[in-house]
N, C-alpha and C positions, 0 to 999 in steps of 0.2 A: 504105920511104921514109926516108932520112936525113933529121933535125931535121924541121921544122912551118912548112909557108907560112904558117899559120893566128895571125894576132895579133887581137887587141880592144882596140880604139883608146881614146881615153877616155869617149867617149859609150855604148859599147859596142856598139859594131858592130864584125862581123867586118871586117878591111883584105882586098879583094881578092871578097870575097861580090858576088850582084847584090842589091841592095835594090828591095824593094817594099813601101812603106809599110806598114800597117798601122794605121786609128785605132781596133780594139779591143784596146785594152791601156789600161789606167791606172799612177799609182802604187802603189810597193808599201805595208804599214805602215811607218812609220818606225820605223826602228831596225831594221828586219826582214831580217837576212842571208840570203843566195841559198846554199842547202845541199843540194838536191835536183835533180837531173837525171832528167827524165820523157822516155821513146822513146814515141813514138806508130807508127804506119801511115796513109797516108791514099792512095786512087785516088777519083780521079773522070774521067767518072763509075763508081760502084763495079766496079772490076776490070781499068780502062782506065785506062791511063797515055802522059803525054806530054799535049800541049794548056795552053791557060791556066788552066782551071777552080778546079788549087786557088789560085794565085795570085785570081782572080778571087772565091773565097769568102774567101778570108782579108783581101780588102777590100772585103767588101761591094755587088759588081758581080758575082755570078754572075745568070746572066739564069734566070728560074725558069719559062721557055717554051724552054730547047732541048733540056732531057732531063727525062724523068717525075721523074726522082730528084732534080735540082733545084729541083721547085715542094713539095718536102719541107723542104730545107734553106738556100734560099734567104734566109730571113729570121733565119738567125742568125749572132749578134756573135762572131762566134768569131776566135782566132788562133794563132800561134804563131810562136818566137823564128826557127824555121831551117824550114826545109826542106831534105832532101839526094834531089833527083830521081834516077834508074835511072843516068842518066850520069854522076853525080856531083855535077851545079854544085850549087851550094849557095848558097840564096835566104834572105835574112835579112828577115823583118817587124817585127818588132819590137826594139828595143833589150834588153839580156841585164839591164842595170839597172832596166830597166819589169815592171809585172806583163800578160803575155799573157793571154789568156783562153784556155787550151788543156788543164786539168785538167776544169774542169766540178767536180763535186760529188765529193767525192776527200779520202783520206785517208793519210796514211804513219807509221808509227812511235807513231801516235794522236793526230797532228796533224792536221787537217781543213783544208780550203779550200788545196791544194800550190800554188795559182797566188801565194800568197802570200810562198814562198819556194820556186819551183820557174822553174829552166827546162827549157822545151818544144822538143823536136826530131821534127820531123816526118820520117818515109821513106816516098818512093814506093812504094807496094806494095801487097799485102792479108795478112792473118794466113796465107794458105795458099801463098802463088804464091813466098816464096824473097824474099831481096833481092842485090843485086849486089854484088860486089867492090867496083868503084868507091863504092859506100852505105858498104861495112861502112868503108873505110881513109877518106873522107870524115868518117863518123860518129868514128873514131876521133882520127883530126886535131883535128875540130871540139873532141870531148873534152876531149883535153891542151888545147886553149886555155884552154877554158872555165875547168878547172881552174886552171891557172896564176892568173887575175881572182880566181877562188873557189874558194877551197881549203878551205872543208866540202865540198865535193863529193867524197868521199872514194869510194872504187871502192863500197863499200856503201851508197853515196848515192844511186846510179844505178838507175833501176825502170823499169817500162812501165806504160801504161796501164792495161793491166788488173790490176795487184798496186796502184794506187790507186786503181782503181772497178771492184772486182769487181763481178760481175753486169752490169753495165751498160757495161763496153768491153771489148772483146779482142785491142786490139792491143796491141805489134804483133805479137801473134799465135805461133803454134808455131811458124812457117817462118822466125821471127826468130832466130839461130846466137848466144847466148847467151856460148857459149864461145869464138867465132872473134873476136867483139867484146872480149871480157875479153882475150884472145892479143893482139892487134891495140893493146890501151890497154899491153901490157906490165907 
């Protein structure tokens, strides 16, 4: 794909993204530069894709009576800045300048608390099932923007969930192409 649809306006929102709120996010510390880019995985419910559901957890309206796995996760303040669904579109919650709540308990380079300088990019998918072309060239778009706003986010800036909360996340998992992503940023 020649040049990048993909800008961030000054509020920090992507130009052209769908927005769906998000009121789990706060500010960040002040003075606190955005240096870290964190890939997650997320299906709901787990392993099924398509539907509202993450949109509906990441603000707080998942109903935790239409799947078992719901009345689990229902009652947490969770979020993140993007999501890139199977098709591509690419769903914004939060502002790139906000802190999302989307590291949890998480560590990088021996910094602790990532949501404090990290943002959060969510992919449809699970650690085993593969993600899509249109994910990987989305995610990589998304990328270059991002960077262009924040430029600590240097290609070694970039990690997954599970290289900031070992033991306790693993996304986004093995089936996530590592190399085709790093190809794709150039």
């Amino acid at each position: 794909m020649l040049g990048n649809k993909w800008r961030i306006n000054e509020q920090g929102w992507l130009q052209d993204a769908r927005y769906c709120h998000s009121n789990f996010y706060n500010q960040r510390p002040q003075g606190e530069p955005v240096s870290l880019l964190v890939i997650h995985g997320i299906s709901l419910p787990p392993g099924q894709f398509g539907g509202p559901y993450i949109d509906q957890l990441f603000t707080g309206t998942l109903n935790p009576t239409e799947h078992p796995y719901f009345a689990e996760i229902a009652h947490l303040e969770v979020s993140a800045h993007c999501l890139i669904r199977r098709d591509g579109e690419v769903v914004q919650y939060v502002s790139f300048y906000d802190r999302a709540w989307h590291a949890g308990r998480s560590c990088f380079a021996e910094r602790e608390n990532c949501n404090d300088f990290a943002i959060g990019i969510e992919l449809e998918g699970t650690d085993d099932s593969g993600y899509t072309e249109q994910q990987y060239q989305q995610l990589a778009d998304v990328t270059r923007a991002i960077q262009e706003s924040f430029p600590a986010i240097t290609k070694q800036r970039i990690t997954g969930h599970s290289d900031i909360a070992p033991g306790r996340k693993t996304d986004p998992g093995p089936s996530f192409d590592w190399n085709q992503y790093r190809r794709l940023l150039g």
